[in-house]
MMTF fields as JSON, N, C-alpha, C and O atoms, coordinates in Angstrom:
{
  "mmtfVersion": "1.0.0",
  "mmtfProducer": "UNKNOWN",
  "numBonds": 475,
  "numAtoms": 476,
  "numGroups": 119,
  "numChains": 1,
  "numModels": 1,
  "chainsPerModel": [1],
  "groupsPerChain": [119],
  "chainIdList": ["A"],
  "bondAtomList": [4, 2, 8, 6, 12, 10, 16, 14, 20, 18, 24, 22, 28, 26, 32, 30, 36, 34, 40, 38, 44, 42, 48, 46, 52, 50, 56, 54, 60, 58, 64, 62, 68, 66, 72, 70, 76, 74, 80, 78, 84, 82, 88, 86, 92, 90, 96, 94, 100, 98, 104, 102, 108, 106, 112, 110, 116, 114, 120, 118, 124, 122, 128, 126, 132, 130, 136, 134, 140, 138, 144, 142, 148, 146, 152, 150, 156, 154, 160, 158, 164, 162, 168, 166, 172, 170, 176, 174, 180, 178, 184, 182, 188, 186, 192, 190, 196, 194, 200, 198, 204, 202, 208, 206, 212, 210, 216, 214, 220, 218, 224, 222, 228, 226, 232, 230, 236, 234, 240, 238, 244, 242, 248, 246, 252, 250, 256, 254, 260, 258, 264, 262, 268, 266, 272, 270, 276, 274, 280, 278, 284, 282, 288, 286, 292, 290, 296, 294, 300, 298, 304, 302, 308, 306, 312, 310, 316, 314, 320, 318, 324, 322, 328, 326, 332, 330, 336, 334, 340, 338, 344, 342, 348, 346, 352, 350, 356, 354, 360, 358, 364, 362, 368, 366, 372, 370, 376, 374, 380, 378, 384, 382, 388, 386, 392, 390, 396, 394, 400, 398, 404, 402, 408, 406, 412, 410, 416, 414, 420, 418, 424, 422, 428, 426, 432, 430, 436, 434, 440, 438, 444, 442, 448, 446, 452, 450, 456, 454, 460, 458, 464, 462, 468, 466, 472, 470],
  "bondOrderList": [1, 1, 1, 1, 1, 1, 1, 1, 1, 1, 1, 1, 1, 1, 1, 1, 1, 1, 1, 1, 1, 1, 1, 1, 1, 1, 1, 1, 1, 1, 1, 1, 1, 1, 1, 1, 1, 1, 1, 1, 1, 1, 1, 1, 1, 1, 1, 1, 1, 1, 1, 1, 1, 1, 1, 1, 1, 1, 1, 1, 1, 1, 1, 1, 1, 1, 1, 1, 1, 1, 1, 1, 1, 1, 1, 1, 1, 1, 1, 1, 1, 1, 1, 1, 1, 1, 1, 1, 1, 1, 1, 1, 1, 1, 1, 1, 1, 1, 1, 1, 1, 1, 1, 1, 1, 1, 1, 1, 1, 1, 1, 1, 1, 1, 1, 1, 1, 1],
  "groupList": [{"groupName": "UNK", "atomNameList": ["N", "CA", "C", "O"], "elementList": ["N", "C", "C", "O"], "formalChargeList": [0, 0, 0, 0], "bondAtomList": [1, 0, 2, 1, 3, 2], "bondOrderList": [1, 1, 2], "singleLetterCode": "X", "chemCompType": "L-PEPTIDE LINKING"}],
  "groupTypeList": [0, 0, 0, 0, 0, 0, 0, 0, 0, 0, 0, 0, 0, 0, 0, 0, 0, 0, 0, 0, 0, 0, 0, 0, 0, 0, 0, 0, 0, 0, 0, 0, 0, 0, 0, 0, 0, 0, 0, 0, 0, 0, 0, 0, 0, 0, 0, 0, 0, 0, 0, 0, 0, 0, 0, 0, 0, 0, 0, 0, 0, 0, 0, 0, 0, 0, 0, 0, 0, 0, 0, 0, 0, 0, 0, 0, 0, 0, 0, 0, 0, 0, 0, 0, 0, 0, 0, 0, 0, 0, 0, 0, 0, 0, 0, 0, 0, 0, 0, 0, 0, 0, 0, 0, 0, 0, 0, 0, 0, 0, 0, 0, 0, 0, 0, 0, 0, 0, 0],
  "groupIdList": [1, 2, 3, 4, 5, 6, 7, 8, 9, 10, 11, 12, 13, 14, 15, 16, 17, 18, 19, 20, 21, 22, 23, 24, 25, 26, 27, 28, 29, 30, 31, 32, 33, 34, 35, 36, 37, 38, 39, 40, 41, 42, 43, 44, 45, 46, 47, 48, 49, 50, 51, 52, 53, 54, 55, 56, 57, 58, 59, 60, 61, 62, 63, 64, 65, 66, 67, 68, 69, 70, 71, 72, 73, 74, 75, 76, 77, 78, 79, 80, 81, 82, 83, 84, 85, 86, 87, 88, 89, 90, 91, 92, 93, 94, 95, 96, 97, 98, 99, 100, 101, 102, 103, 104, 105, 106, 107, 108, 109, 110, 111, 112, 113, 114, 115, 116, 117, 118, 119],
  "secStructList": [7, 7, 6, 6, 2, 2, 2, 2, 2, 2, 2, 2, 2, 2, 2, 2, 2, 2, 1, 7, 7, 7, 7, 7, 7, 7, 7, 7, 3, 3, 3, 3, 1, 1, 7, 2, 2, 2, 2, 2, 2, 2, 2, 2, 2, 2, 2, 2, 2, 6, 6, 7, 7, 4, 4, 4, 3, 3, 3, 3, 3, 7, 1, 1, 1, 7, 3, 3, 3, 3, 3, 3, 3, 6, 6, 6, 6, 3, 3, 3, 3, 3, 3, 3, 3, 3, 3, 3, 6, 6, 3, 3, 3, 3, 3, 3, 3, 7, 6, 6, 1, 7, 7, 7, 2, 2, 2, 2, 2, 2, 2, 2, 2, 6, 6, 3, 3, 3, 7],
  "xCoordList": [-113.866, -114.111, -114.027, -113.135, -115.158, -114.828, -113.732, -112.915, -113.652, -112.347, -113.018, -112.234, -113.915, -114.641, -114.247, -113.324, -115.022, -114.496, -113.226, -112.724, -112.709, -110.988, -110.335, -109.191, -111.207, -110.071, -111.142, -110.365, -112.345, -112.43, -111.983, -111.963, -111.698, -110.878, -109.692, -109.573, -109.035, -107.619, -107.557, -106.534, -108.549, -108.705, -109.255, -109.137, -109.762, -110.022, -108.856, -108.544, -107.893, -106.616, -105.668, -104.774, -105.81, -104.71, -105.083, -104.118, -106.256, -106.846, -106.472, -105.743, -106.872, -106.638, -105.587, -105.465, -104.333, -102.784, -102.692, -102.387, -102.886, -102.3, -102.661, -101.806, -103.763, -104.144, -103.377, -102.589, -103.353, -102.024, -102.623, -103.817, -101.783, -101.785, -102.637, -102.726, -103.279, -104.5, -102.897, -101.901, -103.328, -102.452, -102.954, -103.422, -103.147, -103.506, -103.806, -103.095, -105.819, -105.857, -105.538, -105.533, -105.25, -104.933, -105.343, -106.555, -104.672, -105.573, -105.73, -104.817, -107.346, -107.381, -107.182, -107.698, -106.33, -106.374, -107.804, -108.303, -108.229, -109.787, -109.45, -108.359, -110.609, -110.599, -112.076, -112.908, -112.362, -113.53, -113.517, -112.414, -114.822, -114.303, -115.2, -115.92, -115.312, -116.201, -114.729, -113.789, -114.77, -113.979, -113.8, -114.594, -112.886, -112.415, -113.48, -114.153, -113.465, -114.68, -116.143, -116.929, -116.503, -117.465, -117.838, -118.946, -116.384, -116.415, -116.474, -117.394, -115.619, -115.765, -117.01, -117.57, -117.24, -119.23, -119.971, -120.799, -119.825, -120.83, -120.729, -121.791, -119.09, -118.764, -119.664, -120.65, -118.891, -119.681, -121.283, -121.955, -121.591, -123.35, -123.829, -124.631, -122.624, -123.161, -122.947, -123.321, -122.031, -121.449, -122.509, -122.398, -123.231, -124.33, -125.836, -126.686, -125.874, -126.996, -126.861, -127.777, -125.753, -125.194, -125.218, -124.886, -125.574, -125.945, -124.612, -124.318, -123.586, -122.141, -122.194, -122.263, -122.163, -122.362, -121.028, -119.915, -121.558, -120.275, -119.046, -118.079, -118.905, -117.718, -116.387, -115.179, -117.578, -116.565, -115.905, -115.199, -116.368, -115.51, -114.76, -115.22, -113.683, -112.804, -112.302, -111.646, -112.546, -112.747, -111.525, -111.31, -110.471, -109.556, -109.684, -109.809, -109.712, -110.037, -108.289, -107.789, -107.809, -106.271, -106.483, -107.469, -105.216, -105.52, -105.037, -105.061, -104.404, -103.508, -105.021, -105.067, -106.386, -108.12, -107.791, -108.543, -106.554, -107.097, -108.393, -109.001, -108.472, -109.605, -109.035, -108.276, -109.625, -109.483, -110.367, -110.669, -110.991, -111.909, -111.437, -110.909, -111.751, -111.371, -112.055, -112.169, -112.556, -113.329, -112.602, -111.485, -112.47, -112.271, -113.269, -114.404, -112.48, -113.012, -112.858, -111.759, -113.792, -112.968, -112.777, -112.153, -113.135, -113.11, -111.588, -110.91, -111.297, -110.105, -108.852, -107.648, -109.223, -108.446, -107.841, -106.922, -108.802, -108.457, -109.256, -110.467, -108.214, -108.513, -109.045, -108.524, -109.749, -110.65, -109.998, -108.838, -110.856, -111.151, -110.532, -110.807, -109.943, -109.565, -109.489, -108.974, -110.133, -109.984, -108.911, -108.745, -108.28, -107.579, -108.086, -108.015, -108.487, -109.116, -107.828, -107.87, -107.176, -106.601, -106.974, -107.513, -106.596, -106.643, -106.499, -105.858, -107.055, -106.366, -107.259, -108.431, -106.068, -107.389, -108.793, -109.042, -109.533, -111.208, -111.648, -112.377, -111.211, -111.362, -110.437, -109.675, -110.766, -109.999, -109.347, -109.628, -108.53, -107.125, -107.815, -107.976, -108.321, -108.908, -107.555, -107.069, -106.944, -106.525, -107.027, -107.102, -107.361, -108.165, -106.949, -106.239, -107.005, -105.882, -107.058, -108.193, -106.712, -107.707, -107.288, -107.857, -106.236, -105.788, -105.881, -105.734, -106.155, -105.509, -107.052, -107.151, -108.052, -109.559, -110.082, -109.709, -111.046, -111.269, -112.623, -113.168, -112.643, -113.417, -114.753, -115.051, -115.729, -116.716, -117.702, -117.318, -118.81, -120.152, -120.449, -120.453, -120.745, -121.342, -120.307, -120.674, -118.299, -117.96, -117.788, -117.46, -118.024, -117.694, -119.084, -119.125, -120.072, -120.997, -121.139, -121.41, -120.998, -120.739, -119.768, -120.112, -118.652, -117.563, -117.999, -117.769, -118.637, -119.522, -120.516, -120.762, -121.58, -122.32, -121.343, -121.529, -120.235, -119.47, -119.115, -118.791, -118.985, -118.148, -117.01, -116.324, -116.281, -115.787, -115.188, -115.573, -114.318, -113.76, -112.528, -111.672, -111.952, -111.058, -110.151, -110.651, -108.525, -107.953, -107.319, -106.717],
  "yCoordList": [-84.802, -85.9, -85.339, -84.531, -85.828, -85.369, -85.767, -86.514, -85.054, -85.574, -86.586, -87.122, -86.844, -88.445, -89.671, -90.453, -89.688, -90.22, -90.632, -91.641, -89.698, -90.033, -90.525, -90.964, -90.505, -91.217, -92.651, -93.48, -93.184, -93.957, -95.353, -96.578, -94.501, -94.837, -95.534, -96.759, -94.872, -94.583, -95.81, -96.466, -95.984, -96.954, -98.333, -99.293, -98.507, -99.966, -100.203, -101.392, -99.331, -99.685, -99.946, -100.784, -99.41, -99.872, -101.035, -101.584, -101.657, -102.681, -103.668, -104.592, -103.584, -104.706, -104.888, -105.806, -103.778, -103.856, -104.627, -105.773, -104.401, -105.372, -106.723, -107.433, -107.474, -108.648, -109.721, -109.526, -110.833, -111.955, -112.056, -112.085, -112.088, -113.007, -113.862, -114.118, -114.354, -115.969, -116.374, -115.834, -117.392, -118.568, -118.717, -117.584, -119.049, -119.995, -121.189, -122.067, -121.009, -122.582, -123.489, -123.448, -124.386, -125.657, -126.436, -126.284, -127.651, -128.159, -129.569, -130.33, -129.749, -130.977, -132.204, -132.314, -133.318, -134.596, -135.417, -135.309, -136.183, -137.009, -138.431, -138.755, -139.503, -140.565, -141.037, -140.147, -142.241, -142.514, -143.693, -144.17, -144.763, -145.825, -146.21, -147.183, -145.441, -145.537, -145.496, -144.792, -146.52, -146.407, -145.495, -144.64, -145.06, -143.848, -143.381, -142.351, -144.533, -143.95, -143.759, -142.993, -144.467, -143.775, -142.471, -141.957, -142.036, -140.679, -140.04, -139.235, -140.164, -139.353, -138.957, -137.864, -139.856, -140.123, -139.425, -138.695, -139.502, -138.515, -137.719, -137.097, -136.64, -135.266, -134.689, -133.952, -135.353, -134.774, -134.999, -134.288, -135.369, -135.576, -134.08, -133.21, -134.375, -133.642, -131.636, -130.658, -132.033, -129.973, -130.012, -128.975, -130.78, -131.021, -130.443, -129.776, -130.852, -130.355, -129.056, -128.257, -128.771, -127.325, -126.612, -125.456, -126.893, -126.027, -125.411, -124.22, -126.812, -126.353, -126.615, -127.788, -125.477, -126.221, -127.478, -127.651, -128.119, -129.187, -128.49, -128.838, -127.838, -127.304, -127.026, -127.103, -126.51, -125.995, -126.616, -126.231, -128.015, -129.39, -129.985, -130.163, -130.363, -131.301, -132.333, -132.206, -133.465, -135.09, -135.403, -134.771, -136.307, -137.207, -138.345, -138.432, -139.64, -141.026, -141.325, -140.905, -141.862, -142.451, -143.848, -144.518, -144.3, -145.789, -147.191, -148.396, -145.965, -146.615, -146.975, -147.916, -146.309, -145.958, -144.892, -144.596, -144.052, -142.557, -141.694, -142.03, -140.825, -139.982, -138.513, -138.387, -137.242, -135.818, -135.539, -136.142, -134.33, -133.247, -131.9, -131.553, -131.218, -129.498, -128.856, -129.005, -127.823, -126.191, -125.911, -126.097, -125.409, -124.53, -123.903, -124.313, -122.307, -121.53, -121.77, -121.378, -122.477, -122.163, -121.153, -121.403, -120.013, -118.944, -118.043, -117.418, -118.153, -117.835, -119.003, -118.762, -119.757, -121.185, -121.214, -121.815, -120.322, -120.535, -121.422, -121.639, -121.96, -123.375, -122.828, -121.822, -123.286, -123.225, -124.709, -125.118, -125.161, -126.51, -127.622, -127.647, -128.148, -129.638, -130.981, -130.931, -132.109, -133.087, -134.242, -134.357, -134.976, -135.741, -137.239, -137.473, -138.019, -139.417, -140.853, -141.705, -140.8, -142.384, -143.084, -142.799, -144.718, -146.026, -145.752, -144.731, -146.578, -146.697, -148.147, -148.365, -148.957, -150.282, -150.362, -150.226, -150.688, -151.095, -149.409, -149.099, -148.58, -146.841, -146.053, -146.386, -144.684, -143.786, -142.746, -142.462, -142.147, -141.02, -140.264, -140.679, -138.685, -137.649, -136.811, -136.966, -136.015, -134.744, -133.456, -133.321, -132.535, -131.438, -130.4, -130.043, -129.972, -128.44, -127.31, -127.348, -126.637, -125.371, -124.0, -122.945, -124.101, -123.044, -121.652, -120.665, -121.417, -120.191, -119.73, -118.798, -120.476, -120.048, -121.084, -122.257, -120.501, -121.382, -122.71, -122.585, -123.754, -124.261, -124.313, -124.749, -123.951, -123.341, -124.479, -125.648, -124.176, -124.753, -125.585, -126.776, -125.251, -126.509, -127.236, -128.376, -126.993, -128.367, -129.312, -130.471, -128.841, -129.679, -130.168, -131.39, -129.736, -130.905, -131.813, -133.001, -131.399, -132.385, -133.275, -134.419, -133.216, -134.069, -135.226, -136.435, -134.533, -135.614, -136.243, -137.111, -135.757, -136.468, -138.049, -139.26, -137.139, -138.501, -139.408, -140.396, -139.551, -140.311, -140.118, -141.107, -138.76, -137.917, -137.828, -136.958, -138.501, -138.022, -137.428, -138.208, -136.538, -135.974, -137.651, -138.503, -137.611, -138.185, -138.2, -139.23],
  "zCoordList": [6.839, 7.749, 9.173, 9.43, 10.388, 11.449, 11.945, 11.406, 13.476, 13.869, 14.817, 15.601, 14.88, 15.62, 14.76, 14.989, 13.843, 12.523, 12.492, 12.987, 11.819, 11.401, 12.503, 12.387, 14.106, 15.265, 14.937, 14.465, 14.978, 14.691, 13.493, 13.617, 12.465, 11.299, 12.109, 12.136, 12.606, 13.086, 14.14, 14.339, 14.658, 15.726, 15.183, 15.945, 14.118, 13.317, 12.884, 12.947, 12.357, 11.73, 12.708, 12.593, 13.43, 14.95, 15.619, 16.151, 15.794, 16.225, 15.301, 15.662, 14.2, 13.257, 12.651, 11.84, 13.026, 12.695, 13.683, 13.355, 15.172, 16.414, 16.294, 16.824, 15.714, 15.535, 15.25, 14.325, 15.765, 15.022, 13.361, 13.065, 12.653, 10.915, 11.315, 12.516, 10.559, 10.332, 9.633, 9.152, 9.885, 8.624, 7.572, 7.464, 6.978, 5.356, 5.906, 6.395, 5.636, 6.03, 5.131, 3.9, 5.956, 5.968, 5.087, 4.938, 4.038, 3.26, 4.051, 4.372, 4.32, 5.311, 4.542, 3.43, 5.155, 4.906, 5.489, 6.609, 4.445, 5.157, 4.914, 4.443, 5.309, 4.972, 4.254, 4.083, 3.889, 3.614, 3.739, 4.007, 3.592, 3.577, 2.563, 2.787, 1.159, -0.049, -0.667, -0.296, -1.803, -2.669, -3.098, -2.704, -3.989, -5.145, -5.853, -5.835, -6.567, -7.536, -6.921, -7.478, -5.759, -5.494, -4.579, -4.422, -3.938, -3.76, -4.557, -4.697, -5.267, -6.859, -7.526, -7.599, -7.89, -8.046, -7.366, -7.91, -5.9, -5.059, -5.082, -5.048, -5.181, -5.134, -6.5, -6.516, -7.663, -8.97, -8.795, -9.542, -8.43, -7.771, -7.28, -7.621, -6.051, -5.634, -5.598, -4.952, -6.864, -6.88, -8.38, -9.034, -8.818, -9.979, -9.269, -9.858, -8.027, -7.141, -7.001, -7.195, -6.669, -6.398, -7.288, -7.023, -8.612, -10.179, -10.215, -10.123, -10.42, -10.668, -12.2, -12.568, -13.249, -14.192, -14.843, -14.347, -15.935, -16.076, -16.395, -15.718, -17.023, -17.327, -16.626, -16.854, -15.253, -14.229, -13.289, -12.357, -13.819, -12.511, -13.342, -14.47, -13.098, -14.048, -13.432, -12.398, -13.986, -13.483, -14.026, -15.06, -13.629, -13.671, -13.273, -12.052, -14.059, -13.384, -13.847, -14.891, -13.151, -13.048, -13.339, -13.03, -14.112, -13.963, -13.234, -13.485, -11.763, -10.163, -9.665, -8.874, -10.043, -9.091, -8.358, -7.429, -8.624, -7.786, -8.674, -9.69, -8.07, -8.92, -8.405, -7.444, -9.356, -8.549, -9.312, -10.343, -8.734, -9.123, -8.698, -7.642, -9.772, -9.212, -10.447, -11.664, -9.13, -9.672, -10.486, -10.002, -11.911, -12.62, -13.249, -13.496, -13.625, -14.408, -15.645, -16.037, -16.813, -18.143, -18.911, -19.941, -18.736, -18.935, -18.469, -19.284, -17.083, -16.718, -16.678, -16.589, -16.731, -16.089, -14.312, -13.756, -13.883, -12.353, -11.774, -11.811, -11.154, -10.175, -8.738, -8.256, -8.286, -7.25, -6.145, -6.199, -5.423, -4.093, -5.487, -6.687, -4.942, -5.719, -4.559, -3.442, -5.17, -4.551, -4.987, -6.202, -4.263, -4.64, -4.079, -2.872, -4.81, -3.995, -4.167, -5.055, -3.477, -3.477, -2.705, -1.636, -3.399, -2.538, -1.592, -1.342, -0.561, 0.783, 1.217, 1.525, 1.065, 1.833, 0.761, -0.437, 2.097, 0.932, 0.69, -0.252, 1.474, 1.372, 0.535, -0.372, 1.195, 0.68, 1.292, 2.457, 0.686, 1.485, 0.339, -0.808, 1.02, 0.355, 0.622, 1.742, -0.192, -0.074, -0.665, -1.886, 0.15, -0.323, -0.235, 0.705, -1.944, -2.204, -1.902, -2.378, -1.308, -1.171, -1.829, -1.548, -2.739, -3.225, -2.503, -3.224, -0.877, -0.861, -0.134, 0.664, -0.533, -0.077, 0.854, 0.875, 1.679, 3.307, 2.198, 1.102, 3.192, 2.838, 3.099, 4.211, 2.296, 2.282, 3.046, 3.037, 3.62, 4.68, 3.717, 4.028, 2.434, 0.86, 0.569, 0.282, 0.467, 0.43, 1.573, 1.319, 3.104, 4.63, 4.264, 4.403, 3.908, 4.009, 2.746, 2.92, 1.684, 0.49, 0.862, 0.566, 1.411, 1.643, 2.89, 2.843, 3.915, 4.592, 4.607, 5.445, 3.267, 2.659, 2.014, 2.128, 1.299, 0.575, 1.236, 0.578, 2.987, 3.867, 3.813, 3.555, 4.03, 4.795, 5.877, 6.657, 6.17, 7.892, 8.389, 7.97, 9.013, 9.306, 9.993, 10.728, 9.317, 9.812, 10.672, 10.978]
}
């Protein structure tokens, strides 16, 4: 390796050692003012558009009218984006688990397709 090189090396690693930590984003709280089930409804709609095949979403209908959905693998059983839909009023209180991964450009707009809003 040159010695240009190896100081360049040397200098991405020193740069990106000095950097602050990111956090772990955040899992956002939303609102809607579509019932449960019909957020619910739209998400599975719409990760179906997304050639999510069925397998890999797993639906919970509660019988309080919350609802959740979440990515899984059935193959691994790793959980992916999960939604959590409760009552709230004539709407809904979304909680999104993000397990650890940012939320991707396809679920911020699926989620605001659903009526979606940061609380």
């Amino acid at each position: 390796m040159s010695k240009l090189r190896l100081f360049s090396v040397l200098s991405l690693l020193l740069i990106s050692a000095l950097q602050p930590l990111r956090a772990a984003p955040a899992n956002p709280d939303l609102a809607s003012r579509r019932t449960p089930a019909q957020v619910a409804d739209c998400l599975q709609q719409g990760l179906r558009k997304l050639h999510i095949p069925p397998d890999f979403i797993e639906r919970v209908d509660a019988s309080d009218g919350s609802h959740s959905l979440r990515m899984r693998n059935p193959q691994s059983d790793a959980s992916g984006t999960a939604v959590e839909i409760l009552p709230n009023g004539d709407g809904s209180k979304l909680n999104v688990e993000l397990n650890g991964l940012p939320l991707s450009p396809a679920w911020k707009r699926l989620l605001r397709q659903c009526g979606a809003t940061p609380l």
